[in-house]
N, C-alpha and C positions, 0 to 999 in steps of 0.2 A: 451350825456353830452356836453353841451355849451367848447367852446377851447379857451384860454387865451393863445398868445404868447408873449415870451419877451427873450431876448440877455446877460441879463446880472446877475453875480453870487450873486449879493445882493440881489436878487430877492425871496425870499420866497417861494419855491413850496406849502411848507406847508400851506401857506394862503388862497392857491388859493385852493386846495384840501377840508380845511376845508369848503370852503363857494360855493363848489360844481363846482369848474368848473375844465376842464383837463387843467394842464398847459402843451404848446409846446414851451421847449426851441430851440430858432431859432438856428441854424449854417445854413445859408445860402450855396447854392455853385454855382448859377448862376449870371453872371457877370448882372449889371444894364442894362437893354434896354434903347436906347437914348431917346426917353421921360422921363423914370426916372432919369436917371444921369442927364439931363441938369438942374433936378430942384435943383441940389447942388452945392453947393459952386468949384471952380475949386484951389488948388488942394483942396481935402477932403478924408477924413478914407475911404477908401474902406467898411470895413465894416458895415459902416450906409449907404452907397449905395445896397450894398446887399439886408439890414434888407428893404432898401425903395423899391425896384425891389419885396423882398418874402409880403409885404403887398400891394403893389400894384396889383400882381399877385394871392395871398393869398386868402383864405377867413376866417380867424379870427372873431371870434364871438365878441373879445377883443384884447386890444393889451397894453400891459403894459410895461411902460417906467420906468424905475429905472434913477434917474437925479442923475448918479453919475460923470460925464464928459461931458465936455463940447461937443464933438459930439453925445451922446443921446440927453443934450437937442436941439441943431440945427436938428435933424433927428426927436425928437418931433415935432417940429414948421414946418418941412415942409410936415411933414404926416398931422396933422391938418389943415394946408394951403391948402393944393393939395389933400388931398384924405378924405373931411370931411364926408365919407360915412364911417369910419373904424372908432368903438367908442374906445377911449381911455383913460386909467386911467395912473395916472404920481407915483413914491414914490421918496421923495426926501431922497436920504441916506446922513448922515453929514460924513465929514471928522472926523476921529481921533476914539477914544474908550472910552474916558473919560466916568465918570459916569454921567457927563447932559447928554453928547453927545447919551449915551446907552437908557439915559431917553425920549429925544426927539425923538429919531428912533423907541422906544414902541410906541409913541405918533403917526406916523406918521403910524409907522403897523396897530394899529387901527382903524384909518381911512381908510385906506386902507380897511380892511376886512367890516367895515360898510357902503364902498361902493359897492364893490363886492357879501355881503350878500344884500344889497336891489335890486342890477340889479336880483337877482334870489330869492327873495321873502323870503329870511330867515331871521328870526329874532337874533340879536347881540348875545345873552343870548348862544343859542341852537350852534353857529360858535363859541366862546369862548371854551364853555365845548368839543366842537367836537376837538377846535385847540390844547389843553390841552393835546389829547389823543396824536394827531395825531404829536406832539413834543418828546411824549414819545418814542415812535417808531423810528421817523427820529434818534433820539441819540445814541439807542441803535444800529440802522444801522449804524452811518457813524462812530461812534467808533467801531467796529467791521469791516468795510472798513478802516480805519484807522490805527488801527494794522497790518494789512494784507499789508497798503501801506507802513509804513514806515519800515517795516520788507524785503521790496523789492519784495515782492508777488502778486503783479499786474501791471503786464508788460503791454507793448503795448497797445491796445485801450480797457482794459478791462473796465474801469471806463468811456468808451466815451458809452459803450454800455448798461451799470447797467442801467439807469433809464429805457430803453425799457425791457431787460429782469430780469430783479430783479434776478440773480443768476450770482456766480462768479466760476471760475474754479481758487484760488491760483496757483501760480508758480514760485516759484523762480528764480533769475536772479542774478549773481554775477557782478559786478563793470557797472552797464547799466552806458549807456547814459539818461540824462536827455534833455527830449522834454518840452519844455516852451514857451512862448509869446502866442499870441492871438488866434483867435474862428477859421481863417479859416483854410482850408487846412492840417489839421493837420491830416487825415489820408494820404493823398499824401506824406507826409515826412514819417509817420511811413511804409510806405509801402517800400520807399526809403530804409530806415533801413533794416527791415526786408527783404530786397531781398539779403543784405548784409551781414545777418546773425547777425546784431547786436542786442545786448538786450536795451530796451529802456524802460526808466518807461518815462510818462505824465505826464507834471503839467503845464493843461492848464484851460482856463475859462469854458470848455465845460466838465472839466472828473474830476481831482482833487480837481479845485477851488470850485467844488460847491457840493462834497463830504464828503473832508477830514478836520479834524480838527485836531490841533495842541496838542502834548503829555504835552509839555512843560508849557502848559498853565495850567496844571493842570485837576483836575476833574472835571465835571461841573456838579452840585447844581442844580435840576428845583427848583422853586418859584411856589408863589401860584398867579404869573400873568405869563401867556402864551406868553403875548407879549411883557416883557421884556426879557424871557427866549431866544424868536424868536433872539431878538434886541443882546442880548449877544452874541448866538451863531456866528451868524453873523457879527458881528461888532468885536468879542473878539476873537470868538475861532476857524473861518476857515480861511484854506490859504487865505491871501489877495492876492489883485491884485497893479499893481505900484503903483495908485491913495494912498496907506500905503504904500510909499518904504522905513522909515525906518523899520517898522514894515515886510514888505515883505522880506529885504534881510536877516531878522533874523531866518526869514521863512526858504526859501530859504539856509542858512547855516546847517539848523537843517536837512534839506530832506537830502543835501549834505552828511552829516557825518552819520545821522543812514544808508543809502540805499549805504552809500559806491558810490556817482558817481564820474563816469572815467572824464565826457565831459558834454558840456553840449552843444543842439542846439534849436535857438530862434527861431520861426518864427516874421516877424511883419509886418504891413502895410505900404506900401511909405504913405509918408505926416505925421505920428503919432507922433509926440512929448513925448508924454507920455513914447511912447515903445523906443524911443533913449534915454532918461533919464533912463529907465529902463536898459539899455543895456549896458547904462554907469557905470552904480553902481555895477551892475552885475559884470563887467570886473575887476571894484576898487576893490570889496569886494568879492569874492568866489575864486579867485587864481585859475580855473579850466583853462583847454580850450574851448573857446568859438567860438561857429560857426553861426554867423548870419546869416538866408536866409530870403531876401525881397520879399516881393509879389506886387500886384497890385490890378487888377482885378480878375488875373490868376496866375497862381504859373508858374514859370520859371522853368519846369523842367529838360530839359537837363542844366541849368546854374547850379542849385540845385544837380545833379549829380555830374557834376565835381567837385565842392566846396566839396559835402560831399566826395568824397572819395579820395581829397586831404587833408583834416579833418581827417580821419580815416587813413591814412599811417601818418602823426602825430601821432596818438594817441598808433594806435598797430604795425606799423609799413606794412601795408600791408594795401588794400583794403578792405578787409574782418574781421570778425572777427578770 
C-alpha cells in the first residue's frame, strides 16, 4: 500500500484510508542536517525543520500539507522548491466552525479525496460509499476513546500509541498532570514523569488531538454526505489546537474539571508565536499551575529535570509523587 505522510491533526486519516493509501502521521525526532535547515527561514518552528529533514530523508509515496498555519505553508513552499521529487497534495482548513465555514471544508475534503482517488485509479462514487463506512467506525472509536479519556483512563502515551496498535489497556489515575503543546518530544517528558512516579494524561497533536472529541458538544448526527460529517467532526467536535483558542481554552477547561488536573506542563518550540499566545491564555484562564519547557532542535533535558522537579515540590510538596 502506497504511504501518505502529514504532521497535522486536521488531517483526515479517514480520507486517506478510504482512497487507499496508508496514512503516516509524522512526529519527527531527528534534528535537521545543515543542508536542510539552511533552506529555512533563520529563526523558524523547529518543527517544519524536522518535517523538512524526515521528507528529505523519507521516502513518502505522498506528502500532505494541511495549510492550517503559517509555517505548514512556508514548509510547503520550500519542500516544493528544494525537493520537487516528493509529490505533494495541499487541504486548506478555514478558520472558525461556522456552518459556511463547515460547508467550505466538505468542499475542500472532496477535492481532496478526488485527487487522492485519481493518483490510485479509483473511481469518486466507490471512495464516497467506502468513506461513509469508514466514518462510521472512526466515531464509534473515538467516542469510546473519549469516554475512557475524559473519565481519566488513559494515562501516559496510551493514545500516542492507539493508531499503531488499535488496543487500549484503561487505567485509572487520580488528580494527573496534564501534558500539552506540540508534536515533539513529548515522550522524553512523559518519561521525565513517569520516572517520577507521577500520573500524566496527554493532550497533544500526536495522541488526543486527533482522537478525542468533545462530550459537551453533544451527540453527533452522521448525514447522508460523508464529507460534511468529516468536515463537522473535525472542525466542530475534536480537541482543537491554539490556531481555535477561544474555542480551545474552553476545551481545555472541560478536560480540567471532568479528569480532575493537579498541573499542567507545556511543551513548545523556540520561535512559535502561536504556542506563546497559547500559553498566554492558558495561564489567564485555567488557574492551574503551569510549567512551560522550551525546546529547539533538542529537548534540554537536564534543564527540563530541574524545572520539573522544582514544579513538582510545588505541587505535592516533594519530588515525587
Amino acid at each position: 500500500m502506497t504511504e501518505a505522510g502529514y504532521f497535522c491533526s486536521y488531517v483526515p486519516w479517514e480520507i486517506l484510508a478510504a482512497c487507499g493509501w496508508r496514512s503516516i502521521f509524522l512526529a519527527p525526532s531527528h534534528p535537521p542536517s545543515f543542508e536542510v535547515e539552511a533552506l529555512f527561514p533563520v529563526p523558524f518552528c523547529p518543527l517544519s525543520k524536522m518535517v523538512g529533514e524526515a521528507i528529505h530523508s523519507g521516502n513518502f509515496d505522498l506528502f500532505l500539507f494541511a495549510l492550517s498555519c503559517d509555517a505548514s505553508r512556508r514548509t510547503r513552499e520550500i519542500v516544493e522548491s528544494f525537493f520537487p521529487q516528493q509529490k505533494v497534495l495541499s487541504l486548506e482548513v478555514p478558520f472558525g466552525e461556522s456552518a459556511w465555514r463547515v460547508q467550505r471544508f466538505a468542499q475542500e475534503l472532496r477535492n481532496l479525496a478526488r485527487a487522492l482517488a485519481e493518483r490510485k485509479g479509483f473511481g469518486f462514487p466507490e471512495v464516497e460509499m467506502k468513506l461513509g463506512e469508514i466514518i462510521k467506525h472512526s466515531l464509534t472509536e473515538r467516542q469510546a476513546l473519549s469516554m475512557l479519556f475524559f473519565e481519566g483512563k488513559l494515562p501516559d502515551r496510551t493514545l500516542l500509541d492507539y493508531e499503531r496498535e488499535r488496543k487500549i489497556a484503561p487505567a485509572t489515575v487520580a488528580s494527573p498532570l496534564l501534558l500539552s503543546g506540540s508534536h515533539l518530544f513529548v515522550e522524553e517528558a512523559l518519561d521525565l514523569l513517569r520516572e517520577r512516579g507521577i500520573p500524566v494524561v496527554e493532550e497533544t497533536p500526536r495522541g488526543a488531538r486527533r482522537w478525542v472529541v468533545l462530550p459537551s458538544r453533544g451527540e453527533f448526527v452522521p448525514s447522508s454526505d460523508p464529507f460534511l460529517d468529516l468536515a463537522r467532526l473535525y472542525l466542530h467536535y475534536k480537541l482543537p489546537c491554539p490556531r481555535e483558542w477561544k474555542n480551545r481554552i474552553k476545551a481545555l477547561q472541560e478536560v480540567v474539571a471532568r479528569i480532575g488536573v493537579r498541573g499542567m506542563v507545556y511543551l513548545y518550540p523556540k520561535f512559535c508565536d502561536p504556542a506563546l499566545y497559547d500559553l498566554a491564555r492558558i495561564r489567564a484562564s485555567l488557574r492551574i499551575p503551569l510549567l512551560p519547557l522550551e525546546y529547539e532542535l533538542t529537548p534540554n533535558l537536564p534543564q527540563w529535570s530541574t524545572r520539573l522537579d522544582a514544579f513538582l515540590e510545588v505541587i505535592y510538596g516533594e519530588k515525587g509523587h
